[in-house]
C-alpha positions as CSV (number, residue, x, y, z in Angstrom):
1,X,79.5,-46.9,172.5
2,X,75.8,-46.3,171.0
3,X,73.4,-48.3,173.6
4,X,70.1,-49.2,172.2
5,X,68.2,-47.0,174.0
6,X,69.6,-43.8,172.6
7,X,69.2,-45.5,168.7
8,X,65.6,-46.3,169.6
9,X,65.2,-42.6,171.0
10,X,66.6,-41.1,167.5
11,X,64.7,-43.3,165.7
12,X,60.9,-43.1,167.2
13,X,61.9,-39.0,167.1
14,X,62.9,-38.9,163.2
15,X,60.3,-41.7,161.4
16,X,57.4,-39.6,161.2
17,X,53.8,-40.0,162.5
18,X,53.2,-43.4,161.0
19,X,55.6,-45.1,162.5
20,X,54.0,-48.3,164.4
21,X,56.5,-50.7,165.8
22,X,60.7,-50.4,165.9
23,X,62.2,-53.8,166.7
24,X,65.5,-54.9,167.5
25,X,67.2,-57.2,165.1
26,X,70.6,-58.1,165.6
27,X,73.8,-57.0,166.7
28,X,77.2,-58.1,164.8
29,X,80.8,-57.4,165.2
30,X,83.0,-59.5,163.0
31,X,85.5,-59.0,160.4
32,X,83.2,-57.7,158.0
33,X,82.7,-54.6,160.4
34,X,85.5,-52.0,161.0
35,X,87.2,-52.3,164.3
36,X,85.7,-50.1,167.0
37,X,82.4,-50.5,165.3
38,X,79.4,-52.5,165.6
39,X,76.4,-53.4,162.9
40,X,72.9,-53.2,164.4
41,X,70.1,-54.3,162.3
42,X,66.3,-53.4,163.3
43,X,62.5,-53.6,161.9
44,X,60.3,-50.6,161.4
45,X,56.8,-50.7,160.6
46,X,54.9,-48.0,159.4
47,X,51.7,-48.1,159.4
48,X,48.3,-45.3,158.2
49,X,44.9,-45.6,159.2
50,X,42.3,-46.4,156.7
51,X,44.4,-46.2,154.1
52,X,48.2,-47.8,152.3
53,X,50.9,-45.5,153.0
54,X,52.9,-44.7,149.4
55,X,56.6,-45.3,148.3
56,X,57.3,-42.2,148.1
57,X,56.3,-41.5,152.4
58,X,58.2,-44.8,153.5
59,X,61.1,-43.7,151.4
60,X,61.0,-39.9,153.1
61,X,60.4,-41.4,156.2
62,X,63.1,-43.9,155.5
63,X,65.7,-41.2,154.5
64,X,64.8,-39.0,158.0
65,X,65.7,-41.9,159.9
66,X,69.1,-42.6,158.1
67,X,69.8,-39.0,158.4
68,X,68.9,-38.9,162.5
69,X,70.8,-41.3,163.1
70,X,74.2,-40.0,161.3
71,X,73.9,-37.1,162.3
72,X,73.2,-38.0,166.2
73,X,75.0,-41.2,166.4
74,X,77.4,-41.2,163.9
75,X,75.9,-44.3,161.7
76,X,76.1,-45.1,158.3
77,X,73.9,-47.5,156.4
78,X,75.2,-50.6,155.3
């Protein structure tokens, strides 16, 4: 029962300040996903001025994202 718009909300709140773009990917439901549930792939771009963001930042900023959206939405990473 997730709509896009609250995922999108979660997501722009929790990637951090260098977060440029969020783009819609997919949506599945099949056999390889549990009844009840859907798999919803998306692109994020970050993105630093004058300068290459590191690893480490994308990762954190990865890892806030994940954790946003368990905790609000009840996903899990695939």
């Amino acid at each position: 029962s997730v709509r896009w718009s609250d995922l999108e909300a979660t997501v722009f709140e929790a990637a951090g300040p260098q977060l440029e773009e969020l783009e819609f990917v997919d949506l599945y439901r099949g056999k390889q996903v549990e009844a009840g549930k859907k798999s919803i792939a998306f692109r994020i771009t970050y993105r630093a001025a004058g300068r290459t963001l590191t690893r480490e930042e994308v990762d954190g900023y990865q890892q806030q994202v994940i954790d946003a959206v368990a905790a609000k939405q009840g996903g899990v990473l695939r």
